[in-house]
C-alpha positions in Angstrom: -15.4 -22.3 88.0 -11.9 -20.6 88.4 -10.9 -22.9 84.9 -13.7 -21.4 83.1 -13.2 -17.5 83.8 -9.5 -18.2 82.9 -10.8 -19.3 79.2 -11.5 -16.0 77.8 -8.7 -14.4 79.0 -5.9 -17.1 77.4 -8.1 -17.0 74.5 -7.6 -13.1 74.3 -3.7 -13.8 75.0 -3.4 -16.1 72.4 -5.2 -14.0 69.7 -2.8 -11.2 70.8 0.1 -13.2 70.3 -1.4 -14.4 66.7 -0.1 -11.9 64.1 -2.7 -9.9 62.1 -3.1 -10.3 58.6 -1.3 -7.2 57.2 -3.5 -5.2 54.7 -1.7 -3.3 51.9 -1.9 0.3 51.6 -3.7 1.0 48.3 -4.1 4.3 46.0 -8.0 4.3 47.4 -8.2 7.6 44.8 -11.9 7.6 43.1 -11.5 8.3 39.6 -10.3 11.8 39.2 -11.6 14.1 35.7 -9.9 16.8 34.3 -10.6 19.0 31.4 -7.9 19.1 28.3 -6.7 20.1 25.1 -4.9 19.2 22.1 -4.2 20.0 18.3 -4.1 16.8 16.1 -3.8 17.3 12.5 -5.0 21.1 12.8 -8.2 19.8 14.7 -8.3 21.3 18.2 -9.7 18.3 20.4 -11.3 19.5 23.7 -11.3 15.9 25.9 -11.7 14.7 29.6 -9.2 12.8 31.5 -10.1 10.4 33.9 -7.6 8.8 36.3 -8.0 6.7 39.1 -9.0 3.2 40.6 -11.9 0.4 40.2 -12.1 -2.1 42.9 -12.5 -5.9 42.2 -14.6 -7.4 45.1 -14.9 -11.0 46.1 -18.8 -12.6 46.2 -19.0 -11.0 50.0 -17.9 -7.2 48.6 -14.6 -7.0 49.9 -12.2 -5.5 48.2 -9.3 -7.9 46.8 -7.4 -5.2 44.3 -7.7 -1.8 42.7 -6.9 -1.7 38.9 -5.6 2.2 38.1 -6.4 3.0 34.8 -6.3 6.5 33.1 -8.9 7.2 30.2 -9.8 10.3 27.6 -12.9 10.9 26.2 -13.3 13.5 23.3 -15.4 16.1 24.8 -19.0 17.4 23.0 -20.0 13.7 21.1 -24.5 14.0 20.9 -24.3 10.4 21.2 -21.1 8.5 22.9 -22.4 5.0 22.2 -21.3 5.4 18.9 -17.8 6.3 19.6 -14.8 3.6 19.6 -13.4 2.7 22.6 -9.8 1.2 22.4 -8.6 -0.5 26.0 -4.8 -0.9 25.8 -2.2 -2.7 28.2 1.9 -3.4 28.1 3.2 -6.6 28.8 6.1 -8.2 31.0 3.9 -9.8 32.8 4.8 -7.0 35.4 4.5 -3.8 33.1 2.1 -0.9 33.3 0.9 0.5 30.8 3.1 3.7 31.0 4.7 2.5 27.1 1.7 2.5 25.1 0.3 5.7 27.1 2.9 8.1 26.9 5.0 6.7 23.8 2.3 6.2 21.2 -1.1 6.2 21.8 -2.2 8.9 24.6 -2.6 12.6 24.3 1.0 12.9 25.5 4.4 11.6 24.7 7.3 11.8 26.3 9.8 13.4 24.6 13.2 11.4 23.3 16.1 11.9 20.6 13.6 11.2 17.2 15.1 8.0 16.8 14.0 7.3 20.3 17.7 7.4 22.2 17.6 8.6 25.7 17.4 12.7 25.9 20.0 14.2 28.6 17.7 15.2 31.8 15.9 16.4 33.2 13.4 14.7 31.2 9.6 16.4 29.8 6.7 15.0 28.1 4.9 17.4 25.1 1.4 16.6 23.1 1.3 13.8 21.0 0.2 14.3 17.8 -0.1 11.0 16.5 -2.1 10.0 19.5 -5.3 7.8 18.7 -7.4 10.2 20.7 -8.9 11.6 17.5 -10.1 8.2 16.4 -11.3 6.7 19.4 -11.7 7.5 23.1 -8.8 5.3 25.2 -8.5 3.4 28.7 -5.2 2.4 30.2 -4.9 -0.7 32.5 -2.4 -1.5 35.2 -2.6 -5.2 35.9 -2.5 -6.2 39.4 1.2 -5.5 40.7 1.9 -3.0 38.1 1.6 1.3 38.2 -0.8 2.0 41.0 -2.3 -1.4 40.9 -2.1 -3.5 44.0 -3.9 -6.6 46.0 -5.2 -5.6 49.1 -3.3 -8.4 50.8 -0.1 -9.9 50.0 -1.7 -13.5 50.0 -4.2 -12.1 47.3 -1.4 -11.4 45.2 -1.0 -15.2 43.5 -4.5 -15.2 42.8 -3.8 -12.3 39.8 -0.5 -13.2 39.4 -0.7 -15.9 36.7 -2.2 -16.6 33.2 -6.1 -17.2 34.4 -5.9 -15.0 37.1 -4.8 -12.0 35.0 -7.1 -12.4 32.3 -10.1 -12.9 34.6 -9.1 -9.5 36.6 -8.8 -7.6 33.6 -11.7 -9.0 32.2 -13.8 -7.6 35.0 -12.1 -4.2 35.0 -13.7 -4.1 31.5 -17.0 -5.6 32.3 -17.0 -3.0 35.3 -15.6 -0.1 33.0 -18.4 -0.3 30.4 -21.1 -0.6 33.1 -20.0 2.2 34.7 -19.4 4.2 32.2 -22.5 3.4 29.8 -20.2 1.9 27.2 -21.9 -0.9 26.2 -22.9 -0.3 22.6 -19.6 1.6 21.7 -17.4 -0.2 18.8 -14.6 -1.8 21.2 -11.0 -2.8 20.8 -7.9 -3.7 22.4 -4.6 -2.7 22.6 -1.3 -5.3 24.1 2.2 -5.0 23.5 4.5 -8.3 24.1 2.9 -10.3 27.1 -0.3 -7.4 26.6 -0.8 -9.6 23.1 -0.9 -12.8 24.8 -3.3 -11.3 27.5 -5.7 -9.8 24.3 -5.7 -12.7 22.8 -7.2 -14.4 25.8 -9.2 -12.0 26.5 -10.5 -11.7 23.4 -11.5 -15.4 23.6 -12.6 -15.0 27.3 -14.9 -12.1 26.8 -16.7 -13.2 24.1 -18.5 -15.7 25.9 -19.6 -13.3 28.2 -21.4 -11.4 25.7 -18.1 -9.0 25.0 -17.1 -8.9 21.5 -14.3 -6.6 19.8 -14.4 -5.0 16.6 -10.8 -4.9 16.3 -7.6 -6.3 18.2 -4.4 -4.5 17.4 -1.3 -6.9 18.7 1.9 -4.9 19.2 5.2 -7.0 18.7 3.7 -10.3 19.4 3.9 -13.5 20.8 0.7 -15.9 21.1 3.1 -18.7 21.9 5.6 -18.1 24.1 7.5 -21.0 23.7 8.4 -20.3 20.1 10.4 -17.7 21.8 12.3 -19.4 24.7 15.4 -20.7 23.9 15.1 -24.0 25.5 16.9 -27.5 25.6 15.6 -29.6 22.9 13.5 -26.6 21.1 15.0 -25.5 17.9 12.4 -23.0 17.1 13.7 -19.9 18.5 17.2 -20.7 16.5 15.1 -20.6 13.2 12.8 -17.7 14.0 15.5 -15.1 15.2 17.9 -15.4 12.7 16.1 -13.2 10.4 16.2 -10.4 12.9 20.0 -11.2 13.5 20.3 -10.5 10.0 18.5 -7.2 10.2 20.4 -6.0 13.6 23.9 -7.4 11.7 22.6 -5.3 8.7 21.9 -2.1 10.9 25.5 -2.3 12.5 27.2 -2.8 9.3 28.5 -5.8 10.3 27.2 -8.0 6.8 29.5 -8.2 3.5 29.2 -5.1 1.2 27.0 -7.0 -1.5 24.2 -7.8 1.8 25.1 -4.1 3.0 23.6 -2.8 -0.3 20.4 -4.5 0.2 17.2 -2.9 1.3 15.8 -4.2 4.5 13.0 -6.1 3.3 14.9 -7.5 0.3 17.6 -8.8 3.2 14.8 -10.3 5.7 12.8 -11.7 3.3 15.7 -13.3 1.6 16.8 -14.6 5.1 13.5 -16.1 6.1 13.3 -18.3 3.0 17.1 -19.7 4.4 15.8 -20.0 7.7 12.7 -22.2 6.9 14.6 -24.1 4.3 17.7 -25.4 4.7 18.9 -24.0 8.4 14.9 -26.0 9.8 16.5 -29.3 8.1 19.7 -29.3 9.8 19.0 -28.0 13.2 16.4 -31.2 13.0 19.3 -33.5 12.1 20.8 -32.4 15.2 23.3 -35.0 15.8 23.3 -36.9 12.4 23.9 -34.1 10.4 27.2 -34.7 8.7 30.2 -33.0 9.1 30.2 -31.3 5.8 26.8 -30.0 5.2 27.3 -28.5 9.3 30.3 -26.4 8.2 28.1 -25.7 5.3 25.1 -24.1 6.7 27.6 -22.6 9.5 29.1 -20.4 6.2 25.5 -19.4 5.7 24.7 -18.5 9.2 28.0 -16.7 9.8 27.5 -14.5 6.7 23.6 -13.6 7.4 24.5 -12.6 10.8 27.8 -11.2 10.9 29.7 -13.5 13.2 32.5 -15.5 12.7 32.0 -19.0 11.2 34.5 -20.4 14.2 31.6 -18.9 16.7 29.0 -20.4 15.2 30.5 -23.8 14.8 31.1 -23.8 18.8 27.7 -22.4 19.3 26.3 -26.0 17.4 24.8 -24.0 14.8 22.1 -22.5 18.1 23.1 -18.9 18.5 21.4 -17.6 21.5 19.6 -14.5 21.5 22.2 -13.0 24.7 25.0 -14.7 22.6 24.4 -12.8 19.3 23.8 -9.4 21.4 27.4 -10.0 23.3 29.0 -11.1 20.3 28.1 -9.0 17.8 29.9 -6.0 18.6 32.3 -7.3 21.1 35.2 -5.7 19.0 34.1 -2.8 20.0 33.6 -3.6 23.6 29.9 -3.1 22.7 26.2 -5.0 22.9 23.4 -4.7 21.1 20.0 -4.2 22.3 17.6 -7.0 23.1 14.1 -5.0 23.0 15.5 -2.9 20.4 18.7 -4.3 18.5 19.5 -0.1 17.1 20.9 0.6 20.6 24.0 0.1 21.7 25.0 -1.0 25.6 28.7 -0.1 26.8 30.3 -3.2 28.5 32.9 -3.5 31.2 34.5 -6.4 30.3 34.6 -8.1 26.8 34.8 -11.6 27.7 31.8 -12.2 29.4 28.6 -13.9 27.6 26.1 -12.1 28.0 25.4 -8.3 28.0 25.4 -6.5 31.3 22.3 -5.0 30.8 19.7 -3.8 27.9 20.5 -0.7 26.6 17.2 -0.5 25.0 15.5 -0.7 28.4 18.1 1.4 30.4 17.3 4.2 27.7 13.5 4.9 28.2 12.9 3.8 31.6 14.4 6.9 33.5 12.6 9.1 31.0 9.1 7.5 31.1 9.2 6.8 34.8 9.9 10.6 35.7 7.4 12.1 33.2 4.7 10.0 33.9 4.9 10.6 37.9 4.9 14.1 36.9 2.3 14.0 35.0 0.2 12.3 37.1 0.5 14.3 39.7 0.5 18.0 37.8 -2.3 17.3 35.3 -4.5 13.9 36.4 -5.1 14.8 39.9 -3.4 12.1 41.8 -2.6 12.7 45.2 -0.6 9.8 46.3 2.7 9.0 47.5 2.3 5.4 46.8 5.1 4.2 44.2 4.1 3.7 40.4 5.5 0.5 39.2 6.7 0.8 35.8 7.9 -2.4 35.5 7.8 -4.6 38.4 10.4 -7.2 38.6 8.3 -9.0 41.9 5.1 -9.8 39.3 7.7 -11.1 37.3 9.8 -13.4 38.9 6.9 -14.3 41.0 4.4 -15.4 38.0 3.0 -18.8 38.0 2.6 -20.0 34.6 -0.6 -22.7 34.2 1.2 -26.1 35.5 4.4 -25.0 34.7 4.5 -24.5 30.8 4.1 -21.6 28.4 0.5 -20.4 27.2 -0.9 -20.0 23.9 -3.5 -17.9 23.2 -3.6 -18.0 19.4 -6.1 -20.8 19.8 -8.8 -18.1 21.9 -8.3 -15.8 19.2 -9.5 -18.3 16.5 -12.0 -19.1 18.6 -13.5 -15.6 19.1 -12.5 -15.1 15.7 -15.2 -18.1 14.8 -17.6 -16.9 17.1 -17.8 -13.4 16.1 -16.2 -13.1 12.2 -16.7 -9.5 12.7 -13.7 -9.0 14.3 -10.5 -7.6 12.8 -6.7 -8.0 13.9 -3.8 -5.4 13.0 -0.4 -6.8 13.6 2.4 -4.6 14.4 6.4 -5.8 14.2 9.9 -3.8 14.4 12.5 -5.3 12.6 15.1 -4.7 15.4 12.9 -6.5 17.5 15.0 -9.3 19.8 12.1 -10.0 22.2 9.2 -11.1 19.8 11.4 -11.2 16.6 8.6 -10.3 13.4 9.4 -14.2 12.2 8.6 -15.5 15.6 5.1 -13.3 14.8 4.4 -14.3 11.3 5.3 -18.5 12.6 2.4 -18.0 15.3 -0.3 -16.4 12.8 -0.1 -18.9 10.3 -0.2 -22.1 13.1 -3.4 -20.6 14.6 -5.8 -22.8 12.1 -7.9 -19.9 11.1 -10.1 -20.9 8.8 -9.5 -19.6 5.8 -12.6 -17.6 5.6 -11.1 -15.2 8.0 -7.9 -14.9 7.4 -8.4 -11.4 5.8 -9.1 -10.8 9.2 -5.4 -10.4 10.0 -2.9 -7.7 8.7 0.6 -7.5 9.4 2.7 -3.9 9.1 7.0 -4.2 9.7 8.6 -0.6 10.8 12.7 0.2 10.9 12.6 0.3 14.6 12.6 -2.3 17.5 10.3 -4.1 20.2 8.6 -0.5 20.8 8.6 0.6 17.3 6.5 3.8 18.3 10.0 5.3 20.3 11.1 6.2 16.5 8.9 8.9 15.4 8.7 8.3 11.6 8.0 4.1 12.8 5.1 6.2 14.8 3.7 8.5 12.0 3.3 5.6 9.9 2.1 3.1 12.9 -0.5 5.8 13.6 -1.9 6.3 10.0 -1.8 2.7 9.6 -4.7 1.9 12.7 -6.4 5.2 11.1 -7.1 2.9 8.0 -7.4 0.0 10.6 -10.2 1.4 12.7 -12.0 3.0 10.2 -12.2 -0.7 8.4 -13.3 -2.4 11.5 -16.1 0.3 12.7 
């Protein structure tokens, strides 16, 4: 009898000695509305803001994660079914959606140098006037990780961190939004940027068969197939498919012979893709039995389209890297060259090293965007929180589990929706200073998607003079903004 009454109490000692499953602390904020205005095009807009968190439960209704998202709806519509409803999303994986919000799409903009440099602080936001409010009413999504975003528990986090995952969470957010919200019958689209293309794209094929079909997908710097991107052992595609924007950055810099100098832009690329799939694609697959002569030959060709010395790309095998070619470039000048936007231009410490010491693109709008946003949030949204907005977290990155270990490819899920609902139109936006999805890289991926050709009028494709966020630049952004004017108004 004495054993058996000691039972319960070394079974409470050892559960006391187990530690507890820590719980995260999560925004918890239901979605907060606020009443706005704006002037776009000399049309006062009157619209409602709405910013806060939907939960995604498991099958026993517990909570696994909030999505954040902040939305706007033109006020005073008689009948809101009818109005487009654009969902948009950045990339990484790891980003919020802070880019597209408050650089081209939302109501508000933070405010940079025109050409999109980074402003001296303290930094402000102002109305956007080339916001897509006018057109159609907009929804922001934080993946899991990113802005407010979180897993309830740290062990839930793998379960949105990875291809499937992600496009299954955000895939319910919309399900969830358009019940919630009565959006059912609205014309629908989405909006990615970078990884936010590949996660479209996938959505776009998941959500069709379950009875969600888009009217439009607009893909901002792209990349359907990421390993057309990844400079890899054995993979010559990325040294084919950058070289065009090497070109373009060389051109920008003045680093090319006066005769390229005096060539327009698109004259240059264009002239520089033909190369590129010609005669630079049948050497680099020679690899080792290409002779002697015709290497030195094509290294002439590559050193004078991209402005580095023939003795560099000799030694680089005829592969320039993309963190080579943003080093070397301007090393002369002790200077690197952007990688999300090749315009800007990084200070270095030391010359010698190989790669850049950091991104000067990204270094230039993350201070700005990060402290308007939390401002903004906080002054005009309604969001009480001191919980940390993750503009770009580097833990979803480093931590993402890509499906058993290779690269995904969505291009094939957008054919496929494509087939299954013909309806569907895709805009195609590329900066020509783009080093992170380079516009050749884009153009490679659309044409190996088998569409049938039926539908390939489906797909248009606009360049602007700016970089992987082409929208920083504000003339890139008037013209990216009258271009999905056209866009929408086709697809609706």
């Amino acid at each position: 009898m004495a054993d058996e009454k000691a039972k319960p109490e070394a079974k409470k000692a050892n559960e006391a000695a187990e530690p507890k499953e820590k719980k995260r602390r999560l925004l918890g904020v239901e979605p907060v509305e606020t009443r706005h205005e704006i002037v776009v095009r000399g049309q006062k807009l009157a619209y409602t803001a709405r910013a806060g968190v939907i939960p995604l439960r498991d099958a026993f209704d517990e909570t696994e994660a909030e999505l954040f998202f902040t939305a706007y709806e033109v006020d005073g519509l008689p009948d809101r079914s009818k109005r487009p409803l654009t969902f948009a999303f950045n990339g990484g994986p790891g980003s919020a959606s802070i880019w597209l919000h408050m650089g081209a799409l939302g109501p508000k903009r933070v405010a940079m140098e025109k050409e999109g440099w980074m402003p001296a602080p303290p930094y402000r936001y102002e109305d956007n006037v080339h916001t897509w409010l006018d057109q159609t009413d907009l929804v922001f999504i934080d993946p899991v990780g990113t802005g407010f975003s979180r897993a309830s528990k740290e062990d839930l986090d793998k379960k949105f961190w990875s291809f499937k995952g992600d496009i299954e969470s955000v895939g319910e957010f919309i399900r969830l939004y358009l019940t919630r919200y009565k959006r059912w019958t609205s014309p629908l689209f989405l909006a990615g940027e970078s990884y936010g293309t590949t996660r479209a794209a996938g959505l776009a094929g998941h959500l069709v068969d379950r009875g969600i079909a888009f009217n439009g997908i607009v893909l901002i710097s792209t990349v359907l197939d990421l390993a057309a991107i990844r400079f890899m052992p054995a993979n010559d595609l990325p040294f084919q498919l950058f070289v065009p924007t090497y070109a373009a950055t060389a051109w920008y810099h003045g680093r090319l012979s006066d005769e390229l100098q005096k060539r327009a832009l698109p004259d240059l690329v264009a002239e520089v893709k033909a190369w590129a799939e010609g005669d630079l694609t049948l050497a680099l697959m020679k690899g080792d039995r290409l002779s002697d002569a015709d290497r030195r030959s094509v290294a002439k060709k590559l050193s004078r389209y991209t402005g580095l010395d023939l003795d560099y790309i000799l030694g680089t095998n005829l592969r320039v890297n993309i963190y080579r070619f943003c080093k070397e470039l301007l090393r002369h000048e002790r200077r690197s060259v952007g990688r999300l936007d090749s315009r800007f231009k990084g200070v270095e410490g030391l010359a010698v090293t190989e790669r850049p010491e950091f991104d000067p693109s990204m270094l230039a709008i993350t201070p700005p965007y990060t402290a308007a946003f939390n401002h903004y949030a906080r002054s005009e949204l309604g969001i009480e929180s001191d919980l940390a907005y993750e503009t770009l977290s580097m833990s979803v990155n480093e931590k993402w589990e890509w499906e058993k270990g290779s690269m995904p490819a969505t291009g094939e899920a957008l054919r496929s929706a494509i087939a299954k609902n013909p309806y569907t139109k895709v805009f195609v936006g590329q900066g020509y200073y783009d080093l992170a999805t380079p516009l050749f890289a884009t153009e490679y991926m659309l044409s190996h998607m088998n569409v049938d050709p039926a539908f390939r009028a489906n797909f248009e494709m606009e360049n602007y003079e700016a970089g992987h966020m082409f929208y920083l630049d504000l003339e890139s952004l008037a013209a990216f903004r009258a271009d999905i004017e056209r866009f929408i108004g086709a697809a609706t």
